[in-house]
N, C-alpha and C positions, 0 to 999 in steps of 0.2 A: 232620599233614596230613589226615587221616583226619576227623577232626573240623573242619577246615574245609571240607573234603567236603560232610560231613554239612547244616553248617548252611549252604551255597546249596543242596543238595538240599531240603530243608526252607522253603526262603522264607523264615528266621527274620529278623527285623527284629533284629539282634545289638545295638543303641542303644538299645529299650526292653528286648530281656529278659535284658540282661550280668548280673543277679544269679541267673538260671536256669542260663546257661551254665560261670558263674563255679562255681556248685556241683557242676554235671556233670564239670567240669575236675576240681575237686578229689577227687571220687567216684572219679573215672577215674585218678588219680595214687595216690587209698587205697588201689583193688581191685588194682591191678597188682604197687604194694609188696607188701600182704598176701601177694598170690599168689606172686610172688618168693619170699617168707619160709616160706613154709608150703611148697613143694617142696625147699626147703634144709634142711626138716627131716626128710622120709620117711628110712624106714631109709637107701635107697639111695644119698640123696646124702649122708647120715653118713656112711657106710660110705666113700666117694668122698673124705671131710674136705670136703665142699662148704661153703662159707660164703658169705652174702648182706652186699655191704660199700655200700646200696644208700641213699641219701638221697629223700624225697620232695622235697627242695631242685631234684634234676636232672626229674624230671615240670615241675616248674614253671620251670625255665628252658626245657626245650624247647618248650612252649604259646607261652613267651615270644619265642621266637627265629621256632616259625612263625608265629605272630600279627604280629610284624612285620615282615614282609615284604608284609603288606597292612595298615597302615596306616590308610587311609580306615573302615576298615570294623568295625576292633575297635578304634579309639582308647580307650574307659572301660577294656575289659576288662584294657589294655596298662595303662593307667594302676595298675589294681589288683595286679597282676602284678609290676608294677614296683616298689610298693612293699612287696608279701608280700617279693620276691627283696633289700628291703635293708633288711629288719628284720637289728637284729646279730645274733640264734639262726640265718640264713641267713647271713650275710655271710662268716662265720669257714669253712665248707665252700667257699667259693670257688676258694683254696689248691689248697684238696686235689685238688677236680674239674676244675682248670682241663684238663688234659691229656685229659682225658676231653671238656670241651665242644668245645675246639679240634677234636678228630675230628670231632664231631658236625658242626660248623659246616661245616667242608671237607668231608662228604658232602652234605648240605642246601643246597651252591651249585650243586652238580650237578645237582639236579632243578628243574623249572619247574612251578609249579604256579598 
């Protein structure tokens, strides 16, 4: 939501520059994973048995979920999205995460944006 923020703050015409946006997504899905993975490994969360069980699959279903909820405005980027989420190296993670998007979904009705 954050990022759709961003781009009405910004004026960005999201229909000419979906291949700028599309890589910021993905930037934004890289840095977050890494950074997940790399605090799972300091001493402290060893010590903790912390473990990171974290797919870049879920970054891009939730761009997906809030991107469509406005429609008109990101239709290419959905498009592109749509088909990252059903390449089969995505698909087979579906399973697994389903219980985990359900929540997400049923928080995400709650807000209006």
């Amino acid at each position: 939501m954050k990022m759709h923020h961003y781009l009405r703050q910004w004026r960005l015409d999201v229909g000419k520059h979906h291949a700028f946006v599309l890589k910021v997504i993905r930037q934004t899905i890289r840095f977050a994973y890494t950074s997940a993975r790399c605090k799972a490994g300091h001493k402290l969360a060893r010590t903790h048995d912390a473990r990171v069980d974290l797919q870049e699959e879920l970054g891009l279903h939730a761009f997906h979920t809030v991107f469509s909820r406005k429609l008109q405005a990101y239709t290419r980027m959905l498009r592109v999205l749509s088909f990252e989420l059903s390449l089969p190296r995505r698909r087979h993670l579906r399973k697994r995460f389903r219980s985990i998007v359900a929540e997400g979904l049923s928080t995400l009705s709650l807000l209006c944006f």
